[in-house]
C-alpha positions, 0 to 999 in steps of 0.5 A: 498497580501491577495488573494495570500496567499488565492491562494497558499493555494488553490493550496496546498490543493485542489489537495488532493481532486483529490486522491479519489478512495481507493481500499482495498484488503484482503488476507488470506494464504500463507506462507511467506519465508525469509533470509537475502536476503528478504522475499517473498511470492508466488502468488500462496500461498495467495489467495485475499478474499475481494475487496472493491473500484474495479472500483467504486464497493462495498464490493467484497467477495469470495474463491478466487478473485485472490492473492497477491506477493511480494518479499522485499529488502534485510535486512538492519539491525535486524534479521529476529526473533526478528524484522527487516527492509529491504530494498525499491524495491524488488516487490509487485503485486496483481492478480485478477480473469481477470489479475493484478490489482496492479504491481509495488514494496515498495517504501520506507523501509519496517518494519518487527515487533515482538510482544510477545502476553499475552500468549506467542505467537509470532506474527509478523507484515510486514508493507511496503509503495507501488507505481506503474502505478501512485498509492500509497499505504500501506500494511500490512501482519500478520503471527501468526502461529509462537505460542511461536517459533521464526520466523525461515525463513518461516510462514503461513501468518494469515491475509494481508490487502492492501490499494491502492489510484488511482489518477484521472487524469480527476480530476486532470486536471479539478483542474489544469485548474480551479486553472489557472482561478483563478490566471488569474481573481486574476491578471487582478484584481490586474491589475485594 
């Protein structure tokens, strides 16, 4: 019983170690339109600045490494001045300087929050989970160029940060091969 108990719990934690490459993007720019239908911003308006975790690579800084876009669900309740969510779907994409590097749309509803800083101003803060061509991730886009106004239906995004995590499909194969070894040594032993 032990060394099931032992197995399942292998089984469970071990396929997490195969989600290895995490892909951080940094954007910068924009400006970010919005309605009830949702809110969008162009590819063309927020330019990428730092790349890190691109095929294996380090730290990627520039001008202009490509850029970011993407269009939300509807809004599902709230309002678009004083904090909201919209709905999943909608798209989400990220171009680099040799084509896209990430297409795919936000997989689960997507907060919009307001915060009213010590001095009055207003920032506001876009906050989506992301899936697409078997990745996952998570992003988050900033604008506080609102000052002591309300979002009003458009804004220059300040700052936008995104997080993509690439299975590894060899990995994940040698796991699976290698966990069916074990259960098989398990039960030829149970056997004897």
């Amino acid at each position: 019983m032990k060394r099931f108990v032992l197995l399942a719990f292998l089984a469970s934690v071990l396929p997490m170690a195969a989600w290895a490459n995490d892909i951080d993007f940094a954007n910068l720019g924009g400006t970010l339109s919005g309605s009830n239908s949702g809110l969008s911003l162009t590819l063309t308006d927020s330019t990428l600045i730092a790349i890190n975790g691109l095929n294996g690579s380090g730290l990627i800084t520039g001008a202009n490494l490509g850029g970011v876009y993407f269009t939300t669900g509807a809004l599902t309740s709230g309002s678009l001045a004083g904090g909201a969510t919209f709905a999943a779907g909608g798209s989400f994409k990220i171009s680099g300087t040799n084509g896209v590097i990430f297409d795919g749309s936000f997989s689960s509803p997507v907060t919009w929050t307001m915060f009213i800083l010590a001095n009055g101003t207003h920032e506001y803060t876009l906050q989506g989970a992301i899936s697409g061509g078997g990745m996952n991730g998570v992003t988050t886009q900033l604008t506080i160029n609102t000052g002591k106004g309300l979002f009003n239906g458009s804004a220059v995004i300040a700052s936008g940060n995104t997080n993509v995590v690439v299975p590894e499909p060899g990995t994940l194969g040698l796991l699976g091969s290698g966990l069916v070894s074990i259960a098989g040594l398990v039960r030829r032993r149970m056997r004897t």
